[in-house]
Each structure stands twice: as C-alpha cells, then as structure tokens.
N, C-alpha and C positions, 0 to 999 in steps of 0.2 A: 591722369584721370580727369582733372581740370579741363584738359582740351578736348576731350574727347567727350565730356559731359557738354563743352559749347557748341563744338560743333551738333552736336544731335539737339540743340535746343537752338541754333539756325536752324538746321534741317526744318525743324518740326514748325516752326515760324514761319520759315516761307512755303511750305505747304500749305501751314494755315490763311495764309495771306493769299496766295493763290486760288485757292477756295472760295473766299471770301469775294473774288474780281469777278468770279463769273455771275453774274443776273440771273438771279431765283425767279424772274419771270419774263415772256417775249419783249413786253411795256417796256422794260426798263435797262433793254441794249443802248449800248452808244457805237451805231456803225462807222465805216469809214463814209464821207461827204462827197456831194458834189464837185471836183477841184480838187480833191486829192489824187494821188497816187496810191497804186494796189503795192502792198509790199510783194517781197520774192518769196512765196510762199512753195511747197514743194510735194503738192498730192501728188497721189501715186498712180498710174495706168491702168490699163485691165489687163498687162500681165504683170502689174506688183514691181513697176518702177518707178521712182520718183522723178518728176519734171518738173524744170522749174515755170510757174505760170507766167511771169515777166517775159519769160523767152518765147512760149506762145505765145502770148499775146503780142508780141513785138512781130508776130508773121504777117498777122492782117487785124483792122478792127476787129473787136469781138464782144458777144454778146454771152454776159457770165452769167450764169443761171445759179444759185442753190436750191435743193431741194430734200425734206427730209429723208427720203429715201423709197425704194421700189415697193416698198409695203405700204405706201401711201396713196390711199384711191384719188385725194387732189392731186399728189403729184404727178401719177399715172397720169393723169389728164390733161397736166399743165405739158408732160412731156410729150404727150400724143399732139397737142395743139402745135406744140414748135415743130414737131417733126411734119407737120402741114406747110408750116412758114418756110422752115426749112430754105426750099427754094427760093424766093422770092426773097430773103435774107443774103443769101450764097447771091444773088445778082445784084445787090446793092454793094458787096464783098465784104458781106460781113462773117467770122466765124461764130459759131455755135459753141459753149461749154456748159459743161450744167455738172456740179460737183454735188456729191453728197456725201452721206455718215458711212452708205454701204460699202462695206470689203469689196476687192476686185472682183472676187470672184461674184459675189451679188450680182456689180454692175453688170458682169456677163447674162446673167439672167433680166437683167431688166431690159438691157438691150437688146434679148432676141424676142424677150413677150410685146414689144411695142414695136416694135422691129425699126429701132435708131438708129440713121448713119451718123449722127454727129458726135462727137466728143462728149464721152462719160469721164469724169476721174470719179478717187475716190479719197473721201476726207475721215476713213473712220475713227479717226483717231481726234480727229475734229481743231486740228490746231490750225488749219485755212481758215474755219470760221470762227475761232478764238481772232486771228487776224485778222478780220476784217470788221470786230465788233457784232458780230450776228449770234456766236456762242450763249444759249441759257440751259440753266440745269431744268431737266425732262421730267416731269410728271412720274412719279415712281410707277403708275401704269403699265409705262413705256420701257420699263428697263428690260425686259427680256425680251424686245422687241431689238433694241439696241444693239444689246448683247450680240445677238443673232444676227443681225445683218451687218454688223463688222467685224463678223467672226471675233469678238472677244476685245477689240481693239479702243470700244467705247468705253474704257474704265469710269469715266466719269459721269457718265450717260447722259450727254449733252444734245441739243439738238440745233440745227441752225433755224434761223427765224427763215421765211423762205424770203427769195430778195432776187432782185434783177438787176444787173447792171450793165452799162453800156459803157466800154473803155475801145482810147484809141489805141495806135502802137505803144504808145510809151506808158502805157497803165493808167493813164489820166481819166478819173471816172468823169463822163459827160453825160450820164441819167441815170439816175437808179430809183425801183421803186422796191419796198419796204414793206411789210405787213405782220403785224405782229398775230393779225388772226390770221391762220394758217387755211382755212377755206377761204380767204378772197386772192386770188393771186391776179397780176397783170394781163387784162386781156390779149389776145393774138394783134387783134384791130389795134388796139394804142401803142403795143409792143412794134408795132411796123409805124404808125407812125412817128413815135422816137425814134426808131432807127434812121426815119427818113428825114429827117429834122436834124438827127444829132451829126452826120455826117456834112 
C-alpha cells in the first residue's frame, strides 16, 4: 500500500512539476540560442510518421520555420511570403521547414489553400516546441481552436512562440529570429538576407 501511495505522489509531482516548466506567457520563454544545436526531435509527416529532424536537416542547410497553425491569418501570410522566396532560397541551397500545432491531416489543408511545395510537419502535440524552448500555455480563448487543429493531440493547449531559424547540416543554429508578439514575424527581405550572410 505504502509503495503504491509513492509512487502516485511521484506521479502526481512530476506532473506537477512539469506543468509548472512550461511559460504562462510568450515573454517569458527560454529558447534554444545562437551556437547551439537543435535536439533530435521527431514530428510527424503529412501521412502521420515520425521523422527525425536531425536527419533532415543533415540533407541540406535549412531554414526552420514555427508557426501557430493554418488558422492563423499571420501565419497564412508569413507562409504565403516563403512560398514566394521559396526559389530564391532553393538556389542558395537552402531547404525550407515550417512545423506547427496542426494534425497531419490539417497540414494537408493548409498546403493545398496556399498551395506549398515545401515541407509542412506537424508538432500537435507540441513536444518540438517544448524542445526548442518556444512551448507557452495558450490563452484559454484558444483552446478549441487547439483542440481542433490537432485533432485532439494538444492536451495541454500550448502554442509555439512563432520563431525562425537558420541551421546548418549538423543542427548548429546560425540565426534565428524570435517574437513573442505573434503579429510581427521576419520579413521575406531580412529572411534572404540572413540566409545570404549565414551561408
């Protein structure tokens, strides 16, 4: 009885403890930095398998996009902009990712309304952006929004801060820009500049 009273008061501890780690607000993330490496984190495809992103990114530089999700009229735009760059990215040889909260199946509809050739995953479960320090708990607003575009998989109803990064092969981030208000994202123009600097 004794052990089985402990272990459920671990349990219930490191729940609460875990709880406690994620940032009640964008302000007050701690992301990964300049000079680090990306862990091997392992979103899922658009047909709902997981990859590891290390291994991607070890094909060709790439340029990591988060983004809250296809219900988001900035994101919609930030992702309509790359799909502009797109090219002119692709001839510096850089690849394109951009991961969000949405379920596969989402991402399928976001990519045919904006009509993306690049690389969608999907984070709805949101433990990419727990790993990279971007993870804050969402505006109770936002929860059936959540809910809904990760088909069910955002139990926590988390959202990523939106963020850009620029890694080479070996995951080593060489720029990233950051923004806790979620309407200012990285212009196209500065986003090609980094690009062409970082390389």
């Amino acid at each position: 009885m004794n052990r089985i009273l402990s272990i459920s008061l671990i349990s219930l501890l490191f729940a609460f403890t875990t709880s406690i780690d994620i940032p009640q607000k964008p302000e007050d993330i701690s992301p990964l930095l300049i000079g680090e490496t990306i862990p091997d984190t392992h979103p899922k495809s658009l047909d709902g398998k997981p990859i590891s992103l290390l291994n991607k990114v070890a094909e060709k530089p790439t340029i990591l996009v988060f983004y809250r999700g296809g219900w988001c009229p900035y994101c919609s735009r930030q992702l309509a902009e790359l799909r502009m760059l797109e090219p002119d990215l692709e001839r510096m040889g850089y690849q394109l990712i951009a991961i969000s909260t949405d379920s596969p199946e989402n991402l399928k509809n976001t990519l045919d309304k904006n009509q993306l050739k690049y690389t969608l995953l999907s984070d709805a479960d949101v433990t990419v952006a727990k790993a990279f320090g971007l993870a804050f708990k969402a505006h109770a607003a936002y929860d059936a929004t959540l809910e809904k575009g990760s088909n069910g998989k955002n139990t926590e109803k988390l959202l990523p801060v939106p963020a850009v990064f620029l890694l080479n092969q070996q995951g080593v981030i060489k720029f990233e820009y950051i923004n806790p208000n979620f309407k200012e994202r990285l212009s196209g123009k500065l986003l090609k500049a980094a690009a062409e600097n970082t390389l």
